[in-house]
C-alpha positions in Angstrom: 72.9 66.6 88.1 70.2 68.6 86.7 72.2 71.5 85.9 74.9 69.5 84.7 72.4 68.0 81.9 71.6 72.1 81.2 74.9 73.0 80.5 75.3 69.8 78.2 72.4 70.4 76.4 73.2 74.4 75.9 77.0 73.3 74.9 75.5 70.8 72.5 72.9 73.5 70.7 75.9 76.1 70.6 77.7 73.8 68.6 75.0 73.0 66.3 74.3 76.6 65.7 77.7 76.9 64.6 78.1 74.4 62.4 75.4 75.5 60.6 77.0 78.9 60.3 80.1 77.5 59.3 77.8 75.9 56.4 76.6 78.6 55.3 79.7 80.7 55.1 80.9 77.5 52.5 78.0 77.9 50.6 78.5 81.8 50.4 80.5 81.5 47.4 79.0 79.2 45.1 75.7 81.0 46.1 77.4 84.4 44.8 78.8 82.5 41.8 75.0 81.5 40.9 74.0 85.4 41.8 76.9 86.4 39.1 75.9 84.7 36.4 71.9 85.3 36.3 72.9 88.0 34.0 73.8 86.2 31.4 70.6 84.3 30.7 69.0 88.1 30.7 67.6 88.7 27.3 69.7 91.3 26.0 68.5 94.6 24.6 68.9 95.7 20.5 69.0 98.3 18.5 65.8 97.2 16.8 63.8 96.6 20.1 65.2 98.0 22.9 62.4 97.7 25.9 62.5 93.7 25.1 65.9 93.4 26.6 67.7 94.2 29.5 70.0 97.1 29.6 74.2 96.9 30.5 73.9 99.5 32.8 70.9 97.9 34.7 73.1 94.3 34.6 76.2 96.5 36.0 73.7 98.3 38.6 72.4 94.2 39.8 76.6 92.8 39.6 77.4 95.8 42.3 74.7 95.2 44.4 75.4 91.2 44.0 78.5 91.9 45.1 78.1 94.3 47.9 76.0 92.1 49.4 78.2 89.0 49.3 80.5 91.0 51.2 77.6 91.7 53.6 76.7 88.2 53.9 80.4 87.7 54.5 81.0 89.9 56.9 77.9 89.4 59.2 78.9 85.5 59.0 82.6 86.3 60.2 81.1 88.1 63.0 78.9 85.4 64.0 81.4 82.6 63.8 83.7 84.4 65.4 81.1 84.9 68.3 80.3 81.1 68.9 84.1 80.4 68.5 84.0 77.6 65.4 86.9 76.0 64.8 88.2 76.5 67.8 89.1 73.5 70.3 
């Protein structure tokens, strides 16, 4: 009966370990649509003071990396839920 109790308890923290997985890969996006907009609130550079502000190639330079690792994030989450099985019944 022991072992019985083992395997329920091991089935029971596999699940939770993927729903929290499957959490986080719903919370990607808005998390990523957060990361793309920090830019905007950047102070922006002028002509008359140029070291004040914030530079379009340095915001292009932080929206690739943003991105990239979104799709990171993405794809080490795919791997993972696709390794405890979620969603599947």
């Amino acid at each position: 009966m022991n072992g019985k109790h083992d395997q329920t308890l091991k089935r029971a923290a596999t699940a939770s370990r993927g729903q929290r997985v499957t959490d986080s890969a719903l919370i990607l996006p808005l998390v990523g649509i957060i990361l793309f907009l920090l830019p905007i609130m950047w102070p922006r550079s002028s002509d008359l003071d140029p070291v004040a502000g914030t530079a379009t190639s340095t915001a292009l330079i932080y929206l690739f990396v943003v991105w990239a690792g979104l799709i990171c994030c993405a794809l080490g989450l795919a791997f993972v839920i696709k390794r405890f099985g979620v969603g599947r019944r």
